[in-house]
C-alpha positions as CSV (number, residue, x, y, z in Angstrom):
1,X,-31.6,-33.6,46.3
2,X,-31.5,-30.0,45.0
3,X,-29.9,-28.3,41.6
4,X,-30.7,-24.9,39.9
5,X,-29.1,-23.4,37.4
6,X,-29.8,-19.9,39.4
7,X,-27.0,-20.9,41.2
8,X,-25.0,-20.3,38.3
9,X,-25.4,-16.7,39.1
10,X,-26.1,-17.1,42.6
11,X,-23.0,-18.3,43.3
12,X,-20.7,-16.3,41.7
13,X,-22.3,-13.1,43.5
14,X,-21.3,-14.8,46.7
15,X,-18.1,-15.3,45.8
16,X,-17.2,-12.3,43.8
17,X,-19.7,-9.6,44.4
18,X,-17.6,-6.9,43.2
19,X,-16.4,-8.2,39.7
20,X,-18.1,-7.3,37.0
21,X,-20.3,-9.6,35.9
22,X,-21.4,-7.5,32.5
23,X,-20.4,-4.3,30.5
24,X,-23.2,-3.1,27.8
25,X,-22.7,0.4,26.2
26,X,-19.5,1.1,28.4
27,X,-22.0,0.8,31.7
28,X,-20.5,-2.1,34.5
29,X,-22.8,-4.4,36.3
30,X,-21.3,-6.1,39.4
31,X,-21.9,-9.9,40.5
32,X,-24.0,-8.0,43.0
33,X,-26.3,-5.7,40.8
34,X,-26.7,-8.4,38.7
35,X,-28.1,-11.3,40.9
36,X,-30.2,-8.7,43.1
37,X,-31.5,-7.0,39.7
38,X,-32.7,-11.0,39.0
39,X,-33.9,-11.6,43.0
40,X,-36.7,-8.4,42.4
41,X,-37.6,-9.4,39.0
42,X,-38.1,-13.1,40.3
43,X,-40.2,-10.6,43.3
44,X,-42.1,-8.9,40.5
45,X,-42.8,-12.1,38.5
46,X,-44.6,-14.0,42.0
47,X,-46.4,-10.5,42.2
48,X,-48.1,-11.5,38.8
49,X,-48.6,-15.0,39.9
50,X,-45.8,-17.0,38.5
51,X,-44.9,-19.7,40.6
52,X,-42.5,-22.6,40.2
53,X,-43.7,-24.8,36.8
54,X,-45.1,-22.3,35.5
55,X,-43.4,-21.5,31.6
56,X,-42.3,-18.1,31.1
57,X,-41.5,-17.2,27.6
58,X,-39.0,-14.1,26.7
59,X,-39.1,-12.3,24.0
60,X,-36.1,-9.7,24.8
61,X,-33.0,-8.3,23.2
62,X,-29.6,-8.3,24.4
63,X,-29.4,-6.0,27.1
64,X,-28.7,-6.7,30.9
65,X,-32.2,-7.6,31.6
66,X,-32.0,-10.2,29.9
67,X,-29.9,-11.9,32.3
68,X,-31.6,-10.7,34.8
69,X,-35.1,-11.9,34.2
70,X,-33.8,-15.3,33.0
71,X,-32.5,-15.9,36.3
72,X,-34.7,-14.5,37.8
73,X,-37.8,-16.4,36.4
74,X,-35.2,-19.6,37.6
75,X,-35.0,-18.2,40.6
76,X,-38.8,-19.0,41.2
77,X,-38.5,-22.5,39.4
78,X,-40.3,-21.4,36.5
79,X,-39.7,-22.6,33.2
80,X,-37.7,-20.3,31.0
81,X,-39.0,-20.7,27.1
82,X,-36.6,-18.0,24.9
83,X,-37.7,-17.3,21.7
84,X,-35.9,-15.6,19.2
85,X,-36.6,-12.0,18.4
86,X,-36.5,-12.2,14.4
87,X,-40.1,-14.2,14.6
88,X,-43.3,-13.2,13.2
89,X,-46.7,-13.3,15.2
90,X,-48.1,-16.6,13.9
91,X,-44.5,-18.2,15.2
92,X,-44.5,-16.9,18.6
93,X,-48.2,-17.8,18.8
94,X,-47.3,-21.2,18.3
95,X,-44.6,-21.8,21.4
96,X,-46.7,-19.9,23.6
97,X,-49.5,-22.7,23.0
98,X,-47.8,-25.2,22.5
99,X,-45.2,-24.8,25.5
100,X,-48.7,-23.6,27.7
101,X,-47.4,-20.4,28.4
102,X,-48.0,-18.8,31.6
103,X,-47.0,-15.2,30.9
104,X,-44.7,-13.4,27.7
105,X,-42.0,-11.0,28.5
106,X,-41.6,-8.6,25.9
107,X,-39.2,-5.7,25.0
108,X,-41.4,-2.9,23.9
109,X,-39.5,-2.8,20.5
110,X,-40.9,-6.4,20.0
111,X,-44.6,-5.7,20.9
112,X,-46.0,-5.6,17.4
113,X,-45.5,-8.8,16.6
114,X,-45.5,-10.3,20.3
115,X,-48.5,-8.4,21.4
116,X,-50.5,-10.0,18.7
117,X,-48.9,-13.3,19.3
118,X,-50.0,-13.3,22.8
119,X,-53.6,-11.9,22.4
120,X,-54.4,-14.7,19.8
121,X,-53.0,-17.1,22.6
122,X,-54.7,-15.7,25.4
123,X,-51.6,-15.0,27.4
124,X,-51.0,-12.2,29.5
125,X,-48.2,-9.6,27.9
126,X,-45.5,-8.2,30.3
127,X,-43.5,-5.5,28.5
128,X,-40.1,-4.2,29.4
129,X,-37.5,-1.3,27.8
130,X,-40.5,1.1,27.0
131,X,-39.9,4.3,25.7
132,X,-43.5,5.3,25.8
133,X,-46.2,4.2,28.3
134,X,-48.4,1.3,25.9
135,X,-51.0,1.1,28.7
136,X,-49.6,-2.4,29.6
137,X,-47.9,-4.1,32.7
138,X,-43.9,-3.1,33.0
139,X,-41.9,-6.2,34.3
140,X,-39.0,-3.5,34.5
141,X,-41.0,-0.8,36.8
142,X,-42.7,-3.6,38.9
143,X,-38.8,-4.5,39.4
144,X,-37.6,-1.3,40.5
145,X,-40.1,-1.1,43.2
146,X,-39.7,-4.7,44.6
147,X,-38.1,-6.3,47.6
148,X,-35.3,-9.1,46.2
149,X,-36.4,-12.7,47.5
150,X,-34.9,-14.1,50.0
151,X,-33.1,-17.0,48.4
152,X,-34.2,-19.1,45.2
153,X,-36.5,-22.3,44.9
154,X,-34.7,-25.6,45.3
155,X,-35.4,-28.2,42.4
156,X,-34.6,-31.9,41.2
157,X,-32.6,-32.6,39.2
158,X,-34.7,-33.5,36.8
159,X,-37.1,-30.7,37.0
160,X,-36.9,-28.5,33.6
161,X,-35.0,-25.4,33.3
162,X,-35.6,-24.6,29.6
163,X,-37.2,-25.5,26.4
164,X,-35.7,-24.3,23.6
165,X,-36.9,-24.6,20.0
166,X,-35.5,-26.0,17.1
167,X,-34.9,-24.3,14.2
168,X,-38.2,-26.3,12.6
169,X,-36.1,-26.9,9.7
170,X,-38.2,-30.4,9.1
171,X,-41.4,-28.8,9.8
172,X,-42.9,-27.6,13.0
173,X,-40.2,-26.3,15.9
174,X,-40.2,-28.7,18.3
175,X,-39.5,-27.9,22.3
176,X,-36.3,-29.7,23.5
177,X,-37.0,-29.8,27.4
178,X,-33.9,-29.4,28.9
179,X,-33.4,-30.2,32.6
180,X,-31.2,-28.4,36.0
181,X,-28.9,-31.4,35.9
182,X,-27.9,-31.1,32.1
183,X,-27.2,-27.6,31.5
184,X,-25.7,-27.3,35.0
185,X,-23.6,-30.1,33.6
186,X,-22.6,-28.9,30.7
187,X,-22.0,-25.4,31.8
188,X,-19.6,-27.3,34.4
189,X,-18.0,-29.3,32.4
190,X,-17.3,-27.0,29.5
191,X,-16.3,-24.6,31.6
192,X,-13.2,-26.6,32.6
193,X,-12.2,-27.9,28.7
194,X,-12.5,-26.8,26.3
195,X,-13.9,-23.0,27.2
196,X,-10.9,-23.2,30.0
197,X,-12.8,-20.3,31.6
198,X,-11.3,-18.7,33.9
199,X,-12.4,-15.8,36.4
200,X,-10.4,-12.6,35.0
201,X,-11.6,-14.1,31.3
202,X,-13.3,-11.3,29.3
203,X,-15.8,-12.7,26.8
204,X,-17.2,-10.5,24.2
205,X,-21.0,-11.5,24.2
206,X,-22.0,-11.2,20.4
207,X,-24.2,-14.5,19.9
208,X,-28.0,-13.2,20.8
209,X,-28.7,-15.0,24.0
210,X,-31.9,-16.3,23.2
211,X,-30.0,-19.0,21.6
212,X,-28.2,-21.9,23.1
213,X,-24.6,-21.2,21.9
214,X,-25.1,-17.3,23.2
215,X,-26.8,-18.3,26.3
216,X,-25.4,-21.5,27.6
217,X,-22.0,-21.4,26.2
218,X,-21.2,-17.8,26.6
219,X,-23.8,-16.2,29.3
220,X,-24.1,-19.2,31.7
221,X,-20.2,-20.7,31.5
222,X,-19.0,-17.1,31.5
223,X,-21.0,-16.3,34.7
224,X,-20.2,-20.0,36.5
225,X,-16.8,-19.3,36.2
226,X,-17.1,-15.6,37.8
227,X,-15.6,-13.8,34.4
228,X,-16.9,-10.7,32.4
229,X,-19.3,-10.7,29.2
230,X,-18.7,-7.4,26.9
231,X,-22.5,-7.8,26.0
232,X,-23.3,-6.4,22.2
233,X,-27.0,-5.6,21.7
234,X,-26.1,-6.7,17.8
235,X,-23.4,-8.1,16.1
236,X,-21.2,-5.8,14.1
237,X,-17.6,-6.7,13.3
238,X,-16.2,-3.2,13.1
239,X,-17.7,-2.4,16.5
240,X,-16.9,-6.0,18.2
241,X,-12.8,-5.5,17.0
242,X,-13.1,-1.8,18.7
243,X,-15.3,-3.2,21.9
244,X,-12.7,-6.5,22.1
245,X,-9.6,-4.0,22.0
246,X,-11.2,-1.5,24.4
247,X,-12.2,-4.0,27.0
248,X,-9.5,-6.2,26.7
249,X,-11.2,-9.2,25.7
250,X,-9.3,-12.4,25.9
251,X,-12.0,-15.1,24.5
252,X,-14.3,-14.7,21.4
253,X,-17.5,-17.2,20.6
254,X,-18.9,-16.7,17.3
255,X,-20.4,-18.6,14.2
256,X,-18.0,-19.3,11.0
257,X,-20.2,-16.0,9.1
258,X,-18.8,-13.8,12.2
259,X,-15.3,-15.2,11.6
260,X,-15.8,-13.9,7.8
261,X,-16.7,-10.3,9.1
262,X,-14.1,-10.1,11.8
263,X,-11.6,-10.4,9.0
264,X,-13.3,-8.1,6.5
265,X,-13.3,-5.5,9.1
266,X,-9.6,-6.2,10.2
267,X,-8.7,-5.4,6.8
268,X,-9.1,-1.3,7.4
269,X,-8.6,-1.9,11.4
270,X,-4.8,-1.9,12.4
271,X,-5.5,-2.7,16.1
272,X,-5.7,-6.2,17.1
273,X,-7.4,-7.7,20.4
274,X,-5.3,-9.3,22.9
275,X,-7.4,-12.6,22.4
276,X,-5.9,-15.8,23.9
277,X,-8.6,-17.9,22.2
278,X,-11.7,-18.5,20.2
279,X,-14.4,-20.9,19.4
280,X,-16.6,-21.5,16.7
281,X,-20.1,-23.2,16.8
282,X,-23.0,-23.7,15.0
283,X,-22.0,-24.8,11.6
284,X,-18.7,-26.1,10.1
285,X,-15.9,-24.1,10.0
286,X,-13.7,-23.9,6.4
287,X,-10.1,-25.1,7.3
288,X,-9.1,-22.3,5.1
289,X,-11.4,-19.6,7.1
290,X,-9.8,-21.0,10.4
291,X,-6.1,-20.5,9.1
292,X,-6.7,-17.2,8.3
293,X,-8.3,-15.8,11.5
294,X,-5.6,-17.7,13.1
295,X,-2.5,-15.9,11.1
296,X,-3.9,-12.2,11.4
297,X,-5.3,-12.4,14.9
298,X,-2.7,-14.8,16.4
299,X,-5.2,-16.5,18.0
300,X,-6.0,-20.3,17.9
301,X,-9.8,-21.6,17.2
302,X,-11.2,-24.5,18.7
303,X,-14.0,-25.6,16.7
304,X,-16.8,-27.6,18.2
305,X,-20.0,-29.4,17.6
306,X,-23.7,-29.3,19.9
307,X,-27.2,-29.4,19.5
308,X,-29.6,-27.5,20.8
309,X,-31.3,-30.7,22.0
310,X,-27.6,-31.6,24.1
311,X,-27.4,-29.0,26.3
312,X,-25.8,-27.7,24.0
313,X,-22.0,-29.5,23.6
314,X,-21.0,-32.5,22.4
315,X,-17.7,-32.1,21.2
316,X,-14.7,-30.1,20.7
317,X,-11.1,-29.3,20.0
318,X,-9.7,-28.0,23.2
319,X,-6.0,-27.7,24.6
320,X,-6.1,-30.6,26.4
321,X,-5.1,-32.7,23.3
322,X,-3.7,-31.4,20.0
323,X,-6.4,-29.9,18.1
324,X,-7.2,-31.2,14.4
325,X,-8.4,-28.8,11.9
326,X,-11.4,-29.6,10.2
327,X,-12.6,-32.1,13.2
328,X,-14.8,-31.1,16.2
329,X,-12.7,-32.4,18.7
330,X,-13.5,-35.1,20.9
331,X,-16.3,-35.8,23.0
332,X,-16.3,-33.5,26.1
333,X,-16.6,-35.3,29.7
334,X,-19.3,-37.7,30.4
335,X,-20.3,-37.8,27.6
336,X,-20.1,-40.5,24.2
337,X,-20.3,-40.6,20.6
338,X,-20.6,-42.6,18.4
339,X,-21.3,-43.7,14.5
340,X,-24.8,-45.3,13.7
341,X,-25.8,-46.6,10.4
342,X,-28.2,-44.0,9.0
343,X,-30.5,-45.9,7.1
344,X,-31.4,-48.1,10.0
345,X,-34.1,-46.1,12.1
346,X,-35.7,-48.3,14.8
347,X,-32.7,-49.6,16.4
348,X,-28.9,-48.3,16.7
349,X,-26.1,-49.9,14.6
350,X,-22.9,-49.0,15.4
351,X,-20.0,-49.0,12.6
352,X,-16.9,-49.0,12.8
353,X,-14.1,-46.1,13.0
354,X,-13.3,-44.3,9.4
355,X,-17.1,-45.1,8.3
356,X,-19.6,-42.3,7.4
357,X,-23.2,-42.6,9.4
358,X,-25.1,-40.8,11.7
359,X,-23.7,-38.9,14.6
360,X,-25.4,-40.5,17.7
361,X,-24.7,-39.2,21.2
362,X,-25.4,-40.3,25.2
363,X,-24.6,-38.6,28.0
364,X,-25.9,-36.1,30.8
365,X,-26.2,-33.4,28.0
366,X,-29.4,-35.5,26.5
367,X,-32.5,-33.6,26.6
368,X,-35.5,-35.3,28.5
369,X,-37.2,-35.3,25.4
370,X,-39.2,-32.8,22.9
371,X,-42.6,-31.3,24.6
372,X,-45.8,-32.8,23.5
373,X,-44.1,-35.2,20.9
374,X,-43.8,-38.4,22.0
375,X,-43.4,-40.1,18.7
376,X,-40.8,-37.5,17.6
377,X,-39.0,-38.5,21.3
378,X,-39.1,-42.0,20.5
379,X,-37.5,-41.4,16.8
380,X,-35.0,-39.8,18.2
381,X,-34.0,-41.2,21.7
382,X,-33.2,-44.9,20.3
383,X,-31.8,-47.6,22.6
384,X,-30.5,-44.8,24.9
385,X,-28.9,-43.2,21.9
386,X,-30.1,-39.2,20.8
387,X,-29.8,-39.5,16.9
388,X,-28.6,-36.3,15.8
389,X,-29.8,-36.7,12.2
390,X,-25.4,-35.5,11.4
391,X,-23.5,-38.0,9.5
392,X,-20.1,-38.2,10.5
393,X,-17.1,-40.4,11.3
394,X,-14.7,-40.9,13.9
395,X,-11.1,-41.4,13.2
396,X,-9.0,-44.2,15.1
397,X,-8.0,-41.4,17.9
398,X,-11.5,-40.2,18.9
399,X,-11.8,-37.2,16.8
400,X,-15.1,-36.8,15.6
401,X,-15.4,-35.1,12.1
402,X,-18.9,-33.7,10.6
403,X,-20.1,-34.7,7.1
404,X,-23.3,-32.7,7.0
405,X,-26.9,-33.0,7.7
406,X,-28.9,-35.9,6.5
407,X,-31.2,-34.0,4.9
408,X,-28.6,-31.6,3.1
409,X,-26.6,-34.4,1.3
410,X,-26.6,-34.4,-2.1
411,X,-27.8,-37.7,-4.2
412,X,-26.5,-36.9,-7.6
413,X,-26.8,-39.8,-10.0
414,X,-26.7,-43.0,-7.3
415,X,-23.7,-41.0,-5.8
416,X,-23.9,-39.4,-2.2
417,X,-22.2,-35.7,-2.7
418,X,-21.7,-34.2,1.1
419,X,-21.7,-30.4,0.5
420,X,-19.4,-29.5,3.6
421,X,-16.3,-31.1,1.6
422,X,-16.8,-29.5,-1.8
423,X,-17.4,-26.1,0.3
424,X,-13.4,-26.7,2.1
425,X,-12.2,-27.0,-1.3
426,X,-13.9,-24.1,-3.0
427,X,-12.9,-21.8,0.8
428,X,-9.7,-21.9,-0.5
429,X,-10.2,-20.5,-3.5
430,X,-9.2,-16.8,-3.1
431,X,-11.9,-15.1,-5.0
432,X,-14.0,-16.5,-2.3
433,X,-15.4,-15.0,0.6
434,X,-18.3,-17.1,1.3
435,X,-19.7,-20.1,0.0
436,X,-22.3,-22.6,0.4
437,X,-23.3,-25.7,-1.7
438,X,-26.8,-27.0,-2.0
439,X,-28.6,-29.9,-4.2
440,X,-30.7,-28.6,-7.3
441,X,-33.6,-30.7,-9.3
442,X,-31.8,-32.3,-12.8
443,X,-33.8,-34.1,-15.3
444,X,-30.9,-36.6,-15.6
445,X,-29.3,-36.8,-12.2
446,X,-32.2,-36.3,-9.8
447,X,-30.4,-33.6,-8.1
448,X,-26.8,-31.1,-9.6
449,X,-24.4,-29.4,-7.5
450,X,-24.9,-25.6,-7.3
451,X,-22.2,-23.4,-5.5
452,X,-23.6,-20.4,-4.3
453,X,-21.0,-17.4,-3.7
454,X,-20.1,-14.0,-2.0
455,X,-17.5,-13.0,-4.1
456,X,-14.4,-11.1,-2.5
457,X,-14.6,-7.4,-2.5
458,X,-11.7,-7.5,-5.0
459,X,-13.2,-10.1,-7.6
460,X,-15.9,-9.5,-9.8
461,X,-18.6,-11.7,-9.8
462,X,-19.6,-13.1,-13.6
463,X,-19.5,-15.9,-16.1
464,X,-15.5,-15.7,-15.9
465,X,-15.4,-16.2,-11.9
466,X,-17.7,-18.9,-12.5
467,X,-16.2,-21.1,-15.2
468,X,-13.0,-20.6,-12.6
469,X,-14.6,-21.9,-9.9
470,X,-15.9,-25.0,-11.4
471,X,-12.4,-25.4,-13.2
472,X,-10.5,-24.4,-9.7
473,X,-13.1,-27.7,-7.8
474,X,-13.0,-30.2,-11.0
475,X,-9.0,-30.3,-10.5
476,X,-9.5,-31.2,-6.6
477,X,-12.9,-33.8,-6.1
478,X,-14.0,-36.4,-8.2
479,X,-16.0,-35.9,-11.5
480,X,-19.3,-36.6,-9.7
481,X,-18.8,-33.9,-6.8
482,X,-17.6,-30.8,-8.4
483,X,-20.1,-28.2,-9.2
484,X,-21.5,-27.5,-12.0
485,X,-23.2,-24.4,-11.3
486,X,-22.3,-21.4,-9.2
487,X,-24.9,-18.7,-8.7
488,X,-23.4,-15.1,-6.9
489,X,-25.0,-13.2,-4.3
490,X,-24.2,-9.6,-2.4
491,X,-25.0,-11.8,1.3
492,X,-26.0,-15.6,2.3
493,X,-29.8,-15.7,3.9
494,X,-28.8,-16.0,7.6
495,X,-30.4,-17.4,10.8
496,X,-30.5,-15.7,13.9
497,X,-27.2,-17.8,15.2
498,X,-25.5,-16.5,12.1
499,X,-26.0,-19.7,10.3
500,X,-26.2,-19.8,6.4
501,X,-29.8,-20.6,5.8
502,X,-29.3,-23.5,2.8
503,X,-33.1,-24.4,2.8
504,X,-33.8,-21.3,1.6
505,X,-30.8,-21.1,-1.0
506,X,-32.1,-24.3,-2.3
507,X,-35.6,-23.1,-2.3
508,X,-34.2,-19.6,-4.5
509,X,-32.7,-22.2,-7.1
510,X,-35.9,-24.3,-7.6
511,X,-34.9,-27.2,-5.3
């Protein structure tokens, strides 16, 4: 049996060669351009000796080669290692030992750091996008020149496609290995419900696609289903509302912080896209940040839940079922969910519906495991369960809703203090236009509750906002939950999905 997830791309050039697969800086790339521009860098790449196993890690911007050698390295039956471009040397050197890198692709505008990454390692550099000759190989002009292979590699099932890295919150990233049959899967799947994509669907692609929301969700549905990706090299809010007006976008993926800039920016923007949907991943969504969106773009947002580690979805509100605010939905095809009490580690204890534990999912979206970890793969694959280390419950209907992290829950005085449902109360507060709650050292209580805040532009931020604030969440959670500090800030630390870094907010605060 054969399965790629080239034929993602493949297939969708044979059925709609013409259609514009991508639009970056106003420029169209067809079905066509696209899948031959990935056939000769798949050439290029067997020119330099890659062959089918072999790990190829890219180090690339958003542009339309990115695409293109991703596919391209697939179409070979290499192993396609992203990694994302905000890393420093010692980071990168780690993947590419650790993940046994066979060669680095490299925009030139990355070399610094990726250059000396792959030196320490011993790996050999391909560069790309170069302004100015560096003296090294160029993936892009070895391209140009090359006859497009004939047709790609057939592989199992079970072969690997990807490994993508954790964020190493706990320590050291770890390598999910990720096989054809998953993310074809999942791609598949979601692209029926909830994504509902469908081919004359214009997605504006502002997630980088080195990560799995960006590159699975948007890139890889958007392309199985035939449709167009507006591609943005960087996320801006004033420029996506003009690009998603221009180009007629009718879907929208972002992270809640994007959500937050869309509606800053719409504030002096009149013009409104003609969106018929949007999604939000990658970290809970405020119930008062979704009405919002929802009232001045007159569009609904499905909100949804994944790991990088399943492919990447799990669950989500979709239109094939009423959609509940402040849940993730339901569990998409083929795949369950369920609650496991969190304390118990070496097997899987299932509680019942309405009880808080941890989130633990099975399914075809499972990774194979993490590379080179086998203990790590055996803490978290338990009795054919993935333990996502999210508490959560489900309600009697099937709708899964997220608590937070283990490891970001608050233990204030004997009491657990989940910082997700002191942050919906304090989203509503209108002075608020970002918040995030994290766990501070006390003397007395072990850990206190600190709300940290981007004020509104129209609010000053002060003493006065912040006896408000605690007043405003002491009327609406128990005496043990609401905050008792607030600390202000211009921005919130962010990750490169967009994600409120609350590590490092704890770490600012003395955690």
């Amino acid at each position: 049996m054969s399965l790629s997830l080239a034929a993602v791309l493949a297939d969708s050039a044979g059925r709609r060669p013409d259609h514009p697969a991508l639009v970056f800086d106003g420029e169209p790339f067809s079905y066509r351009e696209l899948w031959a521009g990935a056939k000769r860098y798949a050439s290029a790449l067997r020119g330099q000796g890659v062959a089918a196993g072999d790990r190829v890690v890219l180090l690339l911007p958003n542009t339309p080669e990115f695409p293109m050698v991703y596919f391209g390295a697939l179409a070979l039956g290499a192993v396609v290692v992203p990694v994302h471009t905000l890393l420093v040397a010692e980071e990168i050197h780690y993947i590419l030992t650790d993940c046994d890198a066979r060669v680095l692709i490299c925009g030139a505008a990355l070399l610094e750091q990726g250059g000396e990454a792959a030196g320490a390692a011993g790996v050999e550099v391909l560069t790309m996008l170069e302004d100015v000759d560096t003296g090294r190989v160029r993936l892009d002009v070895l391209a140009g020149a090359a006859a497009e292979i004939e047709r790609y590699e057939p592989r199992e099932p079970s072969d690997l496609a990807l490994i993508l890295y954790t964020s190493g919150t706990t320590g050291k990233p770890k390598g999910a290995m990720l096989t054809h049959l998953s993310i074809v899967l999942n791609v598949a799947t979601t692209m029926l419900s909830p994504f509902d994509f469908h081919a004359d669907d214009v997605l504006l692609g502002c997630l980088p696609l080195f990560h799995t929301f960006g590159q699975i969700c948007g890139m890889a549905t958007c392309f199985r289903a035939g449709a167009t990706m507006v591609l943005m090299s960087r996320f801006d809010a004033r420029a996506a509302l003009e690009l998603m007006v221009e180009q007629n976008c009718s879907l929208f993926m972002g992270v809640p912080t994007m959500y937050v800039a869309l509606l800053e920016a719409a504030e002096d923007e009149p013009r409104r896209p003609k969106l018929d949907r949007a999604f939000s991943g990658g970290s809970s969504l405020p119930v008062a940040l979704l009405e919002r969106f929802e009232a001045v773009f007159d569009c609904p947002i499905y909100e949804g839940y994944g790991l990088t580690e399943t492919s990447p979805v799990v669950a989500y509100n979709q239109r094939a079922w009423p959609t509940r605010a402040g849940t993730v939905g339901k569990p998409i095809w083929g795949v369950d969910v369920a609650i496991a009490r969190a304390e118990t580690e070496d097997r899987i204890e299932l509680v019942p519906p309405g009880e808080v534990g941890e989130i633990v999912v099975r399914g075809h979206n499972v990774m194979a495991g993490y590379l080179n970890r086998p203990e790590a793969t055996a803490a978290a694959i338990v009795d054919g369960w993935f333990r996502s280390g999210d508490l959560g419950f489900l309600d009697d209907d099937g709708y899964l809703s997220i608590v937070d992290r283990k490891k970001d829950m608050i233990l204030r005085g004997g009491y657990n203090v989940y910082p997700r449902e002191i942050e919906e109360v304090l989203a509503r507060h209108p002075a608020i236009a970002q918040v995030a709650v994290v766990g501070v050292p006390d003397d007395r209580y072990g850990e206190e509750i600190c709300a940290v805040v981007v004020a509104a532009s129209d609010r000053e931020p002060g003493p006065e906002l912040a006896a408000e604030l605690v007043a405003w969440s002491k009327k609406r959670v128990a005496a043990y939950k609401y905050p008792r500090r607030v600390e202000f800030l211009d921005a919130m630390p962010l990750g490169p999905s967009g994600k409120i870094l609350k590590r490092e907010l704890a770490d600012r605060l003395g955690r």
